[in-house]
N, C-alpha and C positions, 0 to 999 in steps of 0.2 A: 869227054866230060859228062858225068853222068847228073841228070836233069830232073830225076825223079824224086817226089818228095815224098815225105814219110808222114803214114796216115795217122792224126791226133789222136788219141789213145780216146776211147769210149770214159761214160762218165763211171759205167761197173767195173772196170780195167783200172780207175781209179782209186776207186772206194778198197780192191782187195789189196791193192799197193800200200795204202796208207795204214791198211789193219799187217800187212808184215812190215811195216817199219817200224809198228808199235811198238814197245818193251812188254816182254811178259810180266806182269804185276801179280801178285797173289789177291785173291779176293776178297782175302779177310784180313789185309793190311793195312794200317790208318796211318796216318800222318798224326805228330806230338801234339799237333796245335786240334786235332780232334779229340785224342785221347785226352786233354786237360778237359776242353769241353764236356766229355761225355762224363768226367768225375765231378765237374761242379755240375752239374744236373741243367734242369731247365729254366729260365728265368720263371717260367708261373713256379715251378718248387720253391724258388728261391725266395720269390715274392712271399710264399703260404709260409714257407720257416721264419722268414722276417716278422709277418704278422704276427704269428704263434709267439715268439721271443714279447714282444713288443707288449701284445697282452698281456704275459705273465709279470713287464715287469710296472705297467699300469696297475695292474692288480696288488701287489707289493706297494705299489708306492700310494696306492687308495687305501690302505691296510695301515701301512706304518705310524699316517699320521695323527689316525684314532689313540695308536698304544703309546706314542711318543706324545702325546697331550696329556694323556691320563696320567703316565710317568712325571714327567714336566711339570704337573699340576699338584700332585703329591709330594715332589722334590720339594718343591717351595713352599707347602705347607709346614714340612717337617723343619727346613731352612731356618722362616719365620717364626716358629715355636719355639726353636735351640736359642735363636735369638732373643724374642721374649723371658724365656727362662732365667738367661744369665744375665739380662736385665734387672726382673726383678729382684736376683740374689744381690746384686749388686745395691740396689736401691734399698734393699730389705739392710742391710751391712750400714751401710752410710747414712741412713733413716729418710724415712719420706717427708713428704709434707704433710701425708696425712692423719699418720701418726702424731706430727709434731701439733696437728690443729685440735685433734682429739687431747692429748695432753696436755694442753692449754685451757680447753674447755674443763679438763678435770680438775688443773688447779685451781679453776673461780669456782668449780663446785666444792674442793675442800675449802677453799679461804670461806664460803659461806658455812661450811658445817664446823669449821675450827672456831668457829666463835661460842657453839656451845660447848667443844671437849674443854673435859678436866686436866687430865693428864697431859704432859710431853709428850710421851709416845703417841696419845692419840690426835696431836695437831700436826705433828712427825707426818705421820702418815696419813694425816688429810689432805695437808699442803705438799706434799713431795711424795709420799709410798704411791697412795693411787695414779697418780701423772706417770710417775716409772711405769708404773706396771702394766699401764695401758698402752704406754710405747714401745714396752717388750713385746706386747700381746700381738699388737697390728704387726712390728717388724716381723713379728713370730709364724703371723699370718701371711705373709707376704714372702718370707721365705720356703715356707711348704707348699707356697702355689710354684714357686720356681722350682723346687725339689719332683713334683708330678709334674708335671709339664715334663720336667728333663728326660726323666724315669718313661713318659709316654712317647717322646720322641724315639730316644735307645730301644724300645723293647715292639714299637711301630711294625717292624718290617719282619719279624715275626708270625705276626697275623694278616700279612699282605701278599704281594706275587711272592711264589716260590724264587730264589735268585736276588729278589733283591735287596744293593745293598746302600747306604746311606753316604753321602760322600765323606771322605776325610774330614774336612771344616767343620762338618754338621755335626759328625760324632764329638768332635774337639770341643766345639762352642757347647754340645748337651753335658758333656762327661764336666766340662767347668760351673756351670751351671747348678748338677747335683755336689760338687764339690761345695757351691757357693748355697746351696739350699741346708745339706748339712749343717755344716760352719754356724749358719743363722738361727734354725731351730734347737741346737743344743744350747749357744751364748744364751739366747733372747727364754728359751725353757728354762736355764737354770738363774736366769734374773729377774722371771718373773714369781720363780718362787723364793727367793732372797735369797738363792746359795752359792752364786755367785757376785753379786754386790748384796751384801744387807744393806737393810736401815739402819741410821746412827742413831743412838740410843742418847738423852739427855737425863740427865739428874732429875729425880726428882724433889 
């Protein structure tokens, strides 16, 4: 029986054993979970693009709000005008009050001058011509403010940012507006000069 033991290998006898058990590797082969790494870059890159993005879109959104007010501010002025306009055709059409209080006041002014006409015609037209014609006159007036107003809203954007354009509603309500400014200045013209309603004539 043989008794001799066998001498424990050295710690250098070790180290060359473990380099030939290694696998030969190439040295310029990576692993996928490297290669993904090394195409997203570093997190400080990543950090400096984030930032980068981040300002440009601070800066946009410090920018838009100036031009989106200005816009916004201009919309509803044009809005308010279209509105006003077809207002006042409206009111100009159906008569105001304040035409109706001026007419009134013209009738106590003829009823005092009709006491010295001679003629029909001329008490005709103290107590009733002048009252008409003054109510032609303001309606008359009230319709050509609606008629410009309309005319300045529609022809607004024109003379403003290149591009812009007025919404649907806004042109609707201007374009009825000048339709209702027309309408008023032609009736309320041609019956302020009696050629569409004359004065009734009496016997003399």
């Amino acid at each position: 029986m043989d008794t001799t033991k066998t001498a424990a290998p050295t710690a250098a006898e070790a180290d060359t054993a473990e380099d030939k058990a290694a696998p030969n590797t190439p040295a310029d082969a990576t692993t996928p979970e490297a290669a993904d790494g090394a195409a997203a870059g570093t997190p400080a890159e990543d950090a400096h693009v984030d930032a980068d993005e981040d300002f440009d879109q601070d800066a946009d959104l410090d920018a838009d709000p100036a031009a989106g007010a200005a816009a916004q501010g201009s919309g509803v002025g044009s809005a308010a005008s279209a509105i006003v306009a077809a207002g006042l055709g409206l009111v100009a059409l159906s008569g105001s009050w304040v035409s109706r209080v001026i007419a009134e006041r013209q009738t106590l002014i003829g009823q005092i001058e009709s006491a010295g006409a001679t003629t029909a015609k001329a008490k005709i037209a103290a107590l009733y011509g002048d009252a008409w014609h003054m109510t032609a006159l303001v309606n008359g007036v009230l319709a050509t403010l609606a008629l410009l107003i309309a005319v300045f809203v529609l022809a607004r954007p024109a003379f403003g940012a290149p591009g812009r354009v007025l919404p649907v509603w806004v042109r609707s309500v201007a374009w009825a507006a000048v339709a209702l400014g027309i309408i008023g200045v032609l009736v309320f013209g041609l019956m302020y000069f009696d050629l569409l309603v004359a004065l009734p004539t009496a016997a003399e």
